[in-house]
PDB file of N, CA, C, O and CB in Angstrom:
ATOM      1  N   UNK A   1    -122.429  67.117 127.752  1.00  0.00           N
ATOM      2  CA  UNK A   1    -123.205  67.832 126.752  1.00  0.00           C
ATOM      3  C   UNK A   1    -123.866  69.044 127.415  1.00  0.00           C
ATOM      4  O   UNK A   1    -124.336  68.805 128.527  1.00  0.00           O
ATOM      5  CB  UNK A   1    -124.270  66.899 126.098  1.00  0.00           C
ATOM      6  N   UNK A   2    -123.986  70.187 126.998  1.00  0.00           N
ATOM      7  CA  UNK A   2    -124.328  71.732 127.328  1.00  0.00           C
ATOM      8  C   UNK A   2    -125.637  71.203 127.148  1.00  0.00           C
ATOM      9  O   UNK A   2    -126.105  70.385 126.356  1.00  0.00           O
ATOM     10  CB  UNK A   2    -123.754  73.183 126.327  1.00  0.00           C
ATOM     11  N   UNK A   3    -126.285  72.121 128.422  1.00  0.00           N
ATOM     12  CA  UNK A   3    -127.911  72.385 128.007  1.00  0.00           C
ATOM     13  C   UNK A   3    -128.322  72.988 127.407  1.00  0.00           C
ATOM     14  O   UNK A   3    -127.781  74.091 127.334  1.00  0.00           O
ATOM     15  CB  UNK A   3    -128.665  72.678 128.605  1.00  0.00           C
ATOM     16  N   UNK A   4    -129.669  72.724 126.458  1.00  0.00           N
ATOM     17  CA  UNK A   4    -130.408  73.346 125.140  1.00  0.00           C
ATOM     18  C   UNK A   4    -130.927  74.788 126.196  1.00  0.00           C
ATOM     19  O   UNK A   4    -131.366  74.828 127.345  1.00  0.00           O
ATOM     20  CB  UNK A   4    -132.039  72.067 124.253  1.00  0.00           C
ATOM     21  N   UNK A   5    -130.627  75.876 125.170  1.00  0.00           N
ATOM     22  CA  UNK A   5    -131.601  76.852 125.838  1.00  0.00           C
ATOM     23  C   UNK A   5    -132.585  77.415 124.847  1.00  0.00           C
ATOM     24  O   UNK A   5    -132.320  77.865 123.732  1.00  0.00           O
ATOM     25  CB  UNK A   5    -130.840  78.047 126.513  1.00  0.00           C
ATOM     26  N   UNK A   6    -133.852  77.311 125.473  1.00  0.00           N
ATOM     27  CA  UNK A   6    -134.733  77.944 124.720  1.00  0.00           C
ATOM     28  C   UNK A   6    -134.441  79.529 124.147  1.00  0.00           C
ATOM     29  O   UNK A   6    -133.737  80.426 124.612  1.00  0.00           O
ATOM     30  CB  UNK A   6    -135.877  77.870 125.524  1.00  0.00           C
ATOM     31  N   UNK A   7    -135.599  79.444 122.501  1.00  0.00           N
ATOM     32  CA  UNK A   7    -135.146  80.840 122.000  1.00  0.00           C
ATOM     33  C   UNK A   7    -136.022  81.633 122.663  1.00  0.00           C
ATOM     34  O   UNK A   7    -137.196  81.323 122.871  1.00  0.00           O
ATOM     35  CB  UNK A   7    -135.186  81.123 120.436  1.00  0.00           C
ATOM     36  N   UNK A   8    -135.246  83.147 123.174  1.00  0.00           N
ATOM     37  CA  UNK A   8    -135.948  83.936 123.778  1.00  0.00           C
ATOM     38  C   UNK A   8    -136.732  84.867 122.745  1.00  0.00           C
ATOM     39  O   UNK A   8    -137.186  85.882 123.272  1.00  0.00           O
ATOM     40  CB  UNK A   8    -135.121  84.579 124.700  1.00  0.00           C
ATOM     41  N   UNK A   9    -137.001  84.712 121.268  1.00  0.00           N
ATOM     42  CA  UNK A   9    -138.373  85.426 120.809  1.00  0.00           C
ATOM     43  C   UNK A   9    -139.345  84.376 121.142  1.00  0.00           C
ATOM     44  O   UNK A   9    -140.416  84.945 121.354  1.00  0.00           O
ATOM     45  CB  UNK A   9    -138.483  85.871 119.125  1.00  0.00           C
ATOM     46  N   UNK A  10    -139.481  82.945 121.305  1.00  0.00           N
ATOM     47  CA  UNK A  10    -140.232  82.211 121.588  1.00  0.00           C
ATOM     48  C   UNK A  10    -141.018  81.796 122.889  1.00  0.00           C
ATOM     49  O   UNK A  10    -142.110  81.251 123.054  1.00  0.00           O
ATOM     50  CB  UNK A  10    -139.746  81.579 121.200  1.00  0.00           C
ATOM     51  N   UNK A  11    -139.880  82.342 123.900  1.00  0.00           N
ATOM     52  CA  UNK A  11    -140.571  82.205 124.825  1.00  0.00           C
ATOM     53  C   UNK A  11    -141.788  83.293 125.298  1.00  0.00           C
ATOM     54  O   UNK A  11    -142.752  83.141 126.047  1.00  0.00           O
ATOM     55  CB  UNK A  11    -139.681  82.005 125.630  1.00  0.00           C
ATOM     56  N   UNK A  12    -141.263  84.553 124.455  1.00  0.00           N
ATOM     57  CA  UNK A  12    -142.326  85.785 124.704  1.00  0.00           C
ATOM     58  C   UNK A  12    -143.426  85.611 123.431  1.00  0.00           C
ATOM     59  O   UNK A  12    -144.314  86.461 123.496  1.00  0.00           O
ATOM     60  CB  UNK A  12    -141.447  87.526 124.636  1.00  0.00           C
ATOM     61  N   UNK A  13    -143.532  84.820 122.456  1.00  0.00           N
ATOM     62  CA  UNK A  13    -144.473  85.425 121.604  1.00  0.00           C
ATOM     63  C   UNK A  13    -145.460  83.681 122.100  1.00  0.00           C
ATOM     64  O   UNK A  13    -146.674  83.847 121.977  1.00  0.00           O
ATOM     65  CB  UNK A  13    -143.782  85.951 119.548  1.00  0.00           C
ATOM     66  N   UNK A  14    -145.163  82.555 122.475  1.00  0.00           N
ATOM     67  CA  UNK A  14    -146.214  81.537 122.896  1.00  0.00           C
ATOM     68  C   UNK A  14    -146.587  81.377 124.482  1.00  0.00           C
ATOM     69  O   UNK A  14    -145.947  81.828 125.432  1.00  0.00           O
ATOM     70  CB  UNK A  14    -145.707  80.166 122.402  1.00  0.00           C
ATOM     71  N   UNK A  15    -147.687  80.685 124.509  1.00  0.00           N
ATOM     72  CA  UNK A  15    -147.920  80.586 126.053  1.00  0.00           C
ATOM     73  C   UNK A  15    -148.590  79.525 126.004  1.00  0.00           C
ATOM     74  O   UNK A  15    -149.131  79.273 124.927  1.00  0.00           O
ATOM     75  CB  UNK A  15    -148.647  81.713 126.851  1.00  0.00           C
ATOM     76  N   UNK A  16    -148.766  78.582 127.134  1.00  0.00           N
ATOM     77  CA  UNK A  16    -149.283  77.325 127.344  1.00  0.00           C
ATOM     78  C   UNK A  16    -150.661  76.972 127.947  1.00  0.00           C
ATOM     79  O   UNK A  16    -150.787  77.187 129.152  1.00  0.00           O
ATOM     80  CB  UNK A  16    -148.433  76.789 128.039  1.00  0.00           C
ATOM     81  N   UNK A  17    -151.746  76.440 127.247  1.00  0.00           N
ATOM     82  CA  UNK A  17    -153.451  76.252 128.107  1.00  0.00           C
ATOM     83  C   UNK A  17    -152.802  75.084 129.685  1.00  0.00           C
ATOM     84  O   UNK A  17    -151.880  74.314 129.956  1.00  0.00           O
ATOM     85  CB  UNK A  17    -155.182  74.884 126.510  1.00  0.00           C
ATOM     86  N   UNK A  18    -153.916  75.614 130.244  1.00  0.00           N
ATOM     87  CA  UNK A  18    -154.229  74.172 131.274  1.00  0.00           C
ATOM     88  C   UNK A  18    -153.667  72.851 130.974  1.00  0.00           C
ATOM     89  O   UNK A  18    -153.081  72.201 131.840  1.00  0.00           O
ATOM     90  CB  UNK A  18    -155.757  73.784 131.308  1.00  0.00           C
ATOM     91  N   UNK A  19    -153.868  72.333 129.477  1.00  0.00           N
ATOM     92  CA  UNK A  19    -153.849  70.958 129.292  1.00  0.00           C
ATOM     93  C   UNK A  19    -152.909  70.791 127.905  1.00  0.00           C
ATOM     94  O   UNK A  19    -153.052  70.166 126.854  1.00  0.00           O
ATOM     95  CB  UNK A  19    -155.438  70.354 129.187  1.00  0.00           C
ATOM     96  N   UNK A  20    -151.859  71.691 128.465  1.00  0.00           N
ATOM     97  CA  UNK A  20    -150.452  71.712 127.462  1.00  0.00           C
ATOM     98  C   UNK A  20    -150.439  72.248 126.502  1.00  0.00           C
ATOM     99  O   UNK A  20    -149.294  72.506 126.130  1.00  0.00           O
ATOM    100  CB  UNK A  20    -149.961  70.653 126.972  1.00  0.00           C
ATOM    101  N   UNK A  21    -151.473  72.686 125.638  1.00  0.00           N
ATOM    102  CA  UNK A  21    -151.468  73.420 124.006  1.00  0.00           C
ATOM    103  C   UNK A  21    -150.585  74.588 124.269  1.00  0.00           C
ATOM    104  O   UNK A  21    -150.436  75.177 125.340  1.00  0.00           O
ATOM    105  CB  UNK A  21    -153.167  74.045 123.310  1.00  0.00           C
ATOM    106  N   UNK A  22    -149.950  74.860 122.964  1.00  0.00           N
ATOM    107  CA  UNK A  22    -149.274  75.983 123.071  1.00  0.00           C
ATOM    108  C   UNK A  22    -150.230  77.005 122.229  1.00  0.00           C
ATOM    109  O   UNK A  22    -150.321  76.851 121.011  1.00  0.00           O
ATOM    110  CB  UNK A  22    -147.757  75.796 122.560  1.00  0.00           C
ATOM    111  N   UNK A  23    -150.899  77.988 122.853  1.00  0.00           N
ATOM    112  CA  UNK A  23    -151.029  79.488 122.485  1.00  0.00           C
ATOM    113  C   UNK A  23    -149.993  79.753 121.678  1.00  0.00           C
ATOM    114  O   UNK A  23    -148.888  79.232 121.520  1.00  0.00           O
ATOM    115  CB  UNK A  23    -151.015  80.481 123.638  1.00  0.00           C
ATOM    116  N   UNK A  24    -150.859  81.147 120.938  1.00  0.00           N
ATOM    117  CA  UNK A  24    -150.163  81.693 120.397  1.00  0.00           C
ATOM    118  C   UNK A  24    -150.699  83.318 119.436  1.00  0.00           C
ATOM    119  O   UNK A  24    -151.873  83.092 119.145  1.00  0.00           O
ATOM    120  CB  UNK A  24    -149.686  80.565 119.780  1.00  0.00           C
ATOM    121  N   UNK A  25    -150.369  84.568 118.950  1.00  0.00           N
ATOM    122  CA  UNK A  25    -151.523  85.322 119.012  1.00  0.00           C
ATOM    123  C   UNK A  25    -151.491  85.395 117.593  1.00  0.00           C
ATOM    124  O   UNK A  25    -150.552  84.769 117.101  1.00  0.00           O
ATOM    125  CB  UNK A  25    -151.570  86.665 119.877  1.00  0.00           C
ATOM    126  N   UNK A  26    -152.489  86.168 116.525  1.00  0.00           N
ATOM    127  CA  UNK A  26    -152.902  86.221 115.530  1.00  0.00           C
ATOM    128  C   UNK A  26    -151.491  87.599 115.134  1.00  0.00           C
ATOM    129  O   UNK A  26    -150.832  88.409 115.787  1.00  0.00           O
ATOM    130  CB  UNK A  26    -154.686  86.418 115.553  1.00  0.00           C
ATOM    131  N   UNK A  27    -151.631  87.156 113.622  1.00  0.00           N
ATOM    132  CA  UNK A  27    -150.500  88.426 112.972  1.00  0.00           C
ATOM    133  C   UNK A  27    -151.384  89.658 112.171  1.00  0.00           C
ATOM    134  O   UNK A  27    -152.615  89.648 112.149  1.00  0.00           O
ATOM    135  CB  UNK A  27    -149.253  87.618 111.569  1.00  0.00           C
ATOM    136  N   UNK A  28    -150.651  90.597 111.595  1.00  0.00           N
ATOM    137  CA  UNK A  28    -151.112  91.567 111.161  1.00  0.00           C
ATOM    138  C   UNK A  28    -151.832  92.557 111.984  1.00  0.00           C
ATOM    139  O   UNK A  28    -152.404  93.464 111.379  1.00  0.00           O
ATOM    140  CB  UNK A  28    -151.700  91.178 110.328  1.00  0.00           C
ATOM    141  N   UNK A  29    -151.894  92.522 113.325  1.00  0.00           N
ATOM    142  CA  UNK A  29    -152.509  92.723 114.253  1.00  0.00           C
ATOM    143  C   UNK A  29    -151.570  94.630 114.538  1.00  0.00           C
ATOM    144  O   UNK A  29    -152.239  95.613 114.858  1.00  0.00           O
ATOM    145  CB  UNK A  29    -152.367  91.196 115.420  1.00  0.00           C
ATOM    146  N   UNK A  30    -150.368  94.679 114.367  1.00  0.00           N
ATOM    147  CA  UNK A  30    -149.415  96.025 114.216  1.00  0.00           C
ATOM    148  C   UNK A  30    -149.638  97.309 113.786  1.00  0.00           C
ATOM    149  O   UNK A  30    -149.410  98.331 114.433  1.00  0.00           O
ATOM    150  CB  UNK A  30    -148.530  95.836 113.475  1.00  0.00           C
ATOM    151  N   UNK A  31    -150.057  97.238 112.758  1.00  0.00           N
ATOM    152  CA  UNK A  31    -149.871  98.741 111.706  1.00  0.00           C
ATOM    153  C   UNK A  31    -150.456  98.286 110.462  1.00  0.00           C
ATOM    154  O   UNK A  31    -150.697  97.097 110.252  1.00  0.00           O
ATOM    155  CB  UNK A  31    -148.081  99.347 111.318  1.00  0.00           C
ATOM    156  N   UNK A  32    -150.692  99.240 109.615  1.00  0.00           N
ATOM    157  CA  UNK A  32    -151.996  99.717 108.545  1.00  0.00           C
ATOM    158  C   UNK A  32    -153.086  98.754 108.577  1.00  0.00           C
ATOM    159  O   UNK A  32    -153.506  97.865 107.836  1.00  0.00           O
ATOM    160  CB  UNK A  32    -151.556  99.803 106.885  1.00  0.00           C
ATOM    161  N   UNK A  33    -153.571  99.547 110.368  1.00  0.00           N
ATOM    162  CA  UNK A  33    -155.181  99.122 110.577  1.00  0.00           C
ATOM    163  C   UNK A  33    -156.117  99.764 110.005  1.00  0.00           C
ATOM    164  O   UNK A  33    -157.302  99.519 110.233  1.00  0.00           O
ATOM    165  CB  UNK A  33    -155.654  99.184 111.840  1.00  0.00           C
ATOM    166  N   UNK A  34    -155.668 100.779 109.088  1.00  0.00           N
ATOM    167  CA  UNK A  34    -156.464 102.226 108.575  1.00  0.00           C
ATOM    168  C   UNK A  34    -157.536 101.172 107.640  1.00  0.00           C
ATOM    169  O   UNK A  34    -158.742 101.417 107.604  1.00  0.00           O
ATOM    170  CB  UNK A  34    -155.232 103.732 107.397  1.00  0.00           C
ATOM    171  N   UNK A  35    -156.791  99.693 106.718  1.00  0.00           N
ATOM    172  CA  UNK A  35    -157.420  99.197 105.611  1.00  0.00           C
ATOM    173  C   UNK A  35    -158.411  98.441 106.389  1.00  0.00           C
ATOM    174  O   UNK A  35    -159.605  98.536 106.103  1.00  0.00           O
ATOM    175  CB  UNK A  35    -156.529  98.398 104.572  1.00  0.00           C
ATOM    176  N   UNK A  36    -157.982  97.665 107.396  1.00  0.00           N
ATOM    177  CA  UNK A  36    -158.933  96.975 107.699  1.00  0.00           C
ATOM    178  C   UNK A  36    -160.325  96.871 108.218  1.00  0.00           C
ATOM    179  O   UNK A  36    -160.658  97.898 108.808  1.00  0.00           O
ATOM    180  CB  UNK A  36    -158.531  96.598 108.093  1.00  0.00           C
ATOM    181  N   UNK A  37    -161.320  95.866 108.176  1.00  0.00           N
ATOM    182  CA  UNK A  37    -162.017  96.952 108.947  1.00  0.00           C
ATOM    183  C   UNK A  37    -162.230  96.197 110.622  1.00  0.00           C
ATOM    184  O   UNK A  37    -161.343  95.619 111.250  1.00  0.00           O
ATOM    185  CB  UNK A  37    -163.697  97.395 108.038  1.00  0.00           C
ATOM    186  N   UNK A  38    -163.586  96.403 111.043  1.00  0.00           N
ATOM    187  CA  UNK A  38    -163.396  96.207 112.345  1.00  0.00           C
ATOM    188  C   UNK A  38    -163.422  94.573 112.707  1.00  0.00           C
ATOM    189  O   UNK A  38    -162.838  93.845 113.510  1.00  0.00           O
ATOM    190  CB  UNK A  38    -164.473  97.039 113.072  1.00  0.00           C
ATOM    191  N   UNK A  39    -164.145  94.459 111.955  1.00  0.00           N
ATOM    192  CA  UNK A  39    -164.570  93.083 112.116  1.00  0.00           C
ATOM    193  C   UNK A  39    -163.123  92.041 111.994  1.00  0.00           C
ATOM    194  O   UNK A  39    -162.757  91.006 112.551  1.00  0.00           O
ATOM    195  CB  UNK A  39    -165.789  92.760 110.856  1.00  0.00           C
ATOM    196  N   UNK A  40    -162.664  92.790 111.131  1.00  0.00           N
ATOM    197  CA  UNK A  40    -161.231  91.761 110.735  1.00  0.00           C
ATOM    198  C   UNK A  40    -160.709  92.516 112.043  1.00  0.00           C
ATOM    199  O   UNK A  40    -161.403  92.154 112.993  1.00  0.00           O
ATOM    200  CB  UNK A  40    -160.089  91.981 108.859  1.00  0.00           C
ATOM    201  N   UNK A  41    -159.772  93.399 112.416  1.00  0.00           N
ATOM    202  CA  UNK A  41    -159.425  93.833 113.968  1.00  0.00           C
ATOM    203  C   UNK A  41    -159.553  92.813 114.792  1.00  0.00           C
ATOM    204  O   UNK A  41    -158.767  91.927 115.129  1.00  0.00           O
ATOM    205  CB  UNK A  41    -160.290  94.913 114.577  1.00  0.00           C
ATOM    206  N   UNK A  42    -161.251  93.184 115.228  1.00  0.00           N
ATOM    207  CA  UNK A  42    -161.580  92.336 116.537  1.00  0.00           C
ATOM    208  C   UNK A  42    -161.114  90.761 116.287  1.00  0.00           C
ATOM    209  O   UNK A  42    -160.791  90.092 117.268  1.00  0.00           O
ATOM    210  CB  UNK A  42    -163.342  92.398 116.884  1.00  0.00           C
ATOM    211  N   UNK A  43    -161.093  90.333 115.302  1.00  0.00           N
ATOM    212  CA  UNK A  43    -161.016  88.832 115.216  1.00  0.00           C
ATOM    213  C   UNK A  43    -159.459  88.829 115.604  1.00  0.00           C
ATOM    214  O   UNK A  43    -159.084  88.141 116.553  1.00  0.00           O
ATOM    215  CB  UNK A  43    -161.474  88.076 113.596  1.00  0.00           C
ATOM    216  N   UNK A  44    -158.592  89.574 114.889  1.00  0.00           N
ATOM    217  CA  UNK A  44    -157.151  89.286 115.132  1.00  0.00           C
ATOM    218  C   UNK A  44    -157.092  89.503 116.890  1.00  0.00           C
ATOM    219  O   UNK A  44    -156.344  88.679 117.416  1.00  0.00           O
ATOM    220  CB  UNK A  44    -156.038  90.474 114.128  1.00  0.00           C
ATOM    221  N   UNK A  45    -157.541  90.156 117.547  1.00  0.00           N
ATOM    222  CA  UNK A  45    -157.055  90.372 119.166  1.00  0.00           C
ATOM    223  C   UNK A  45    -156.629  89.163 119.946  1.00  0.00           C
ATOM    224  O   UNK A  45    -155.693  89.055 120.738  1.00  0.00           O
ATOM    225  CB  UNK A  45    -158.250  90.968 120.060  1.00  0.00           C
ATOM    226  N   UNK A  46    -157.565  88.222 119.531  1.00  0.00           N
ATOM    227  CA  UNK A  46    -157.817  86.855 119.914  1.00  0.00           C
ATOM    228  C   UNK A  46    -156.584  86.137 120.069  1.00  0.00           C
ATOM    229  O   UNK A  46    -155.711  86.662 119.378  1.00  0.00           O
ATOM    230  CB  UNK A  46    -158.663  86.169 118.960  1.00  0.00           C
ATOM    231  N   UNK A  47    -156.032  84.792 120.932  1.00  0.00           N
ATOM    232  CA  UNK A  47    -155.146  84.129 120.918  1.00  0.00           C
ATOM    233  C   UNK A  47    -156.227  82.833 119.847  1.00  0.00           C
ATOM    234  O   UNK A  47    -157.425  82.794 119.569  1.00  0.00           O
ATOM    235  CB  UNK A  47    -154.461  83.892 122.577  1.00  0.00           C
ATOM    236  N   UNK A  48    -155.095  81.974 119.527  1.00  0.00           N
ATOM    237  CA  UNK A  48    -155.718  80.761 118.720  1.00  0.00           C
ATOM    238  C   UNK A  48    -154.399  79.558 119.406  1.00  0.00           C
ATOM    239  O   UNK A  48    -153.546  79.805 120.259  1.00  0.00           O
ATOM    240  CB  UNK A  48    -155.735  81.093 116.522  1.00  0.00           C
ATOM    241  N   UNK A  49    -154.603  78.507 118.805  1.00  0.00           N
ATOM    242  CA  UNK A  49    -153.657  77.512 119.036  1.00  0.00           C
ATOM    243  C   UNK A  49    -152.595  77.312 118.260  1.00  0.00           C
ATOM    244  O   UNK A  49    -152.620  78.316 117.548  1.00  0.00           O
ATOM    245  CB  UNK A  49    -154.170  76.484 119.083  1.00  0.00           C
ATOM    246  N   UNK A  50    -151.702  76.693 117.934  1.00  0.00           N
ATOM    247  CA  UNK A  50    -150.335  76.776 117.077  1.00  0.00           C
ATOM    248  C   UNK A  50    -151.073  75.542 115.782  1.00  0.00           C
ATOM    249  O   UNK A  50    -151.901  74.741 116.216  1.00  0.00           O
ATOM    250  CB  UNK A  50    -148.482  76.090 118.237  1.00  0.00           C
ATOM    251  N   UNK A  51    -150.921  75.521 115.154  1.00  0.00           N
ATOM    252  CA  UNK A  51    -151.441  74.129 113.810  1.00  0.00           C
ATOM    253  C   UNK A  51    -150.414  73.093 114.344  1.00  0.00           C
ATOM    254  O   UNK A  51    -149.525  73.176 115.191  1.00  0.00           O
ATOM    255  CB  UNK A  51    -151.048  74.542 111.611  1.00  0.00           C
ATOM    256  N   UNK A  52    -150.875  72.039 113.507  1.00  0.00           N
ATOM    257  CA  UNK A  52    -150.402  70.919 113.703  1.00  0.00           C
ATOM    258  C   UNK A  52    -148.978  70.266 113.116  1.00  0.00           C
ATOM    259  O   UNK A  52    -148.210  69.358 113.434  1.00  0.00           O
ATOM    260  CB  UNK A  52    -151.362  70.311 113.382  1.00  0.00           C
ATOM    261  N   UNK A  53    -149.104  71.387 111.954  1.00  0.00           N
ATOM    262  CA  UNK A  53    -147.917  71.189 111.048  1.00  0.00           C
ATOM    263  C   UNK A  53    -146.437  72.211 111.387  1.00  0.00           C
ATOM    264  O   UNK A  53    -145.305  72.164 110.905  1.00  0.00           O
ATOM    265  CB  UNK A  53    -148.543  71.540 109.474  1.00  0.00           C
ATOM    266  N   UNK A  54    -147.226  73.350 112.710  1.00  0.00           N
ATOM    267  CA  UNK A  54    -145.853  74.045 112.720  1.00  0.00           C
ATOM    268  C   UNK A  54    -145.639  73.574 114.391  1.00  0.00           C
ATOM    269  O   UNK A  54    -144.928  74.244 115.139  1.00  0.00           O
ATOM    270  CB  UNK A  54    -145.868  76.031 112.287  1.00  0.00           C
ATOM    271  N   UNK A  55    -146.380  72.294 114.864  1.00  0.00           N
ATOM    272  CA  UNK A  55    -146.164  72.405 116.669  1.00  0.00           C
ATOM    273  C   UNK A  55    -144.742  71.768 116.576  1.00  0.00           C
ATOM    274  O   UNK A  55    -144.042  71.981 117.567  1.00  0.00           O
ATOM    275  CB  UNK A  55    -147.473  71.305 117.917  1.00  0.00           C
ATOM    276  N   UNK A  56    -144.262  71.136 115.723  1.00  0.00           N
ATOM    277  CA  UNK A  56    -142.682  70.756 115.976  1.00  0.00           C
ATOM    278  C   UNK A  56    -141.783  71.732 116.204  1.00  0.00           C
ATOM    279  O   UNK A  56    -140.870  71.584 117.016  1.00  0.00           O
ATOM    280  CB  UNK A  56    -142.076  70.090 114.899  1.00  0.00           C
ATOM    281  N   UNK A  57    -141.976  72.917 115.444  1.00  0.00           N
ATOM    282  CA  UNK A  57    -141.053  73.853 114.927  1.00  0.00           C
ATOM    283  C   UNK A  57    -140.986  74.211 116.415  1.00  0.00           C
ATOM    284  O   UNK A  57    -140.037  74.208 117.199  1.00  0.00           O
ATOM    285  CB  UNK A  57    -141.485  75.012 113.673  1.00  0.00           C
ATOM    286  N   UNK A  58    -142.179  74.498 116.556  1.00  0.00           N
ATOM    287  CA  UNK A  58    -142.128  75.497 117.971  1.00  0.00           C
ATOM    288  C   UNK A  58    -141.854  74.609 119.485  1.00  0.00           C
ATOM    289  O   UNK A  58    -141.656  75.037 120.622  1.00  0.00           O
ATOM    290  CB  UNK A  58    -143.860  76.363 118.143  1.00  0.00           C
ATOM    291  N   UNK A  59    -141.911  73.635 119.115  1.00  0.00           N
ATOM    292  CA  UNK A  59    -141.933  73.021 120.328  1.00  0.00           C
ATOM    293  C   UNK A  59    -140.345  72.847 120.813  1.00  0.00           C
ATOM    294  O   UNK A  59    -139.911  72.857 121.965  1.00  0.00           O
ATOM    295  CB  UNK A  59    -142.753  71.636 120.184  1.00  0.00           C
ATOM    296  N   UNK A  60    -139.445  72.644 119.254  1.00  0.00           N
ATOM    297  CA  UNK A  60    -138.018  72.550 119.207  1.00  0.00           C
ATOM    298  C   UNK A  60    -137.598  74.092 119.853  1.00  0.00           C
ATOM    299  O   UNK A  60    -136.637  74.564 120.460  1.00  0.00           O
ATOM    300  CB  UNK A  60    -137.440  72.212 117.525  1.00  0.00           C
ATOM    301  N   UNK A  61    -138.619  74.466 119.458  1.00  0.00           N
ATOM    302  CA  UNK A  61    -137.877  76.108 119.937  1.00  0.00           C
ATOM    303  C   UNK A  61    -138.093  76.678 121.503  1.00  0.00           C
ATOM    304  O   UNK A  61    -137.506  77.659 121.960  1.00  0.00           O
ATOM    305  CB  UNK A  61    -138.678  77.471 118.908  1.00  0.00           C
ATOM    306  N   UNK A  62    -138.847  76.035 122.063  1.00  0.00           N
ATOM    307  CA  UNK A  62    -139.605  75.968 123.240  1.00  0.00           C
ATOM    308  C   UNK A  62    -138.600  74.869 123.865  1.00  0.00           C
ATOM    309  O   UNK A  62    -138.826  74.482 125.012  1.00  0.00           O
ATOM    310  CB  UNK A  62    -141.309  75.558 123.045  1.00  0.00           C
ATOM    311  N   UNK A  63    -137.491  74.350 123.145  1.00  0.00           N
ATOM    312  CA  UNK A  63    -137.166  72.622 124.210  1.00  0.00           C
ATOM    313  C   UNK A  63    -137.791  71.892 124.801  1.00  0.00           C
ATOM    314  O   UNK A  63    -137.230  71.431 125.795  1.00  0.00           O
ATOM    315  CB  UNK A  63    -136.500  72.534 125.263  1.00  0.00           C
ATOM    316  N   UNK A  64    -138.985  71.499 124.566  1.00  0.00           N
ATOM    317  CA  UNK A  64    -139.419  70.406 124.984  1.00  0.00           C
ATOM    318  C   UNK A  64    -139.878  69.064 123.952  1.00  0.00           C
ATOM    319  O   UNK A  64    -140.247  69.019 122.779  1.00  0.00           O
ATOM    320  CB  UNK A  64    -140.402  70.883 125.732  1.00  0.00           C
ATOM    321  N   UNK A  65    -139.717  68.296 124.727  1.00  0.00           N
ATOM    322  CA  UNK A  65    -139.484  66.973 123.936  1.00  0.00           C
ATOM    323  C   UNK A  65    -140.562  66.190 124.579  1.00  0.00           C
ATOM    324  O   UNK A  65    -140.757  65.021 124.248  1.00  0.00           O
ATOM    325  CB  UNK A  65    -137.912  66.236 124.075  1.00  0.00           C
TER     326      UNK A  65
END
């Protein structure tokens, strides 16, 4: 059986804490910042953690089991 290879948009858009969580960064963060204002900005810069309901998705996509 061939080895699984991880997807390479996945390996660049998550990253892993100390104690295994997978990172991951906020969206809308790109283009027409003109509407937003700052407060919404600064909050998006931030990394957050992946939810609970999409850590399968990503984890399949990441290969690890």
């Amino acid at each position: 059986m061939p080895k699984q290879k991880t997807k390479s948009s996945a390996k660049k858009r998550f990253s892993f804490t100390g104690t295994g969580k997978i990172k991951r960064h906020h969206a809308y963060h790109s283009h027409i910042l003109t509407k937003k204002t700052k407060k919404q900005k600064r909050n998006l810069v931030h990394q957050t953690m992946v939810d609970g309901s999409n850590l399968k998705a990503v984890r399949d996509m990441l290969c690890l089991r």
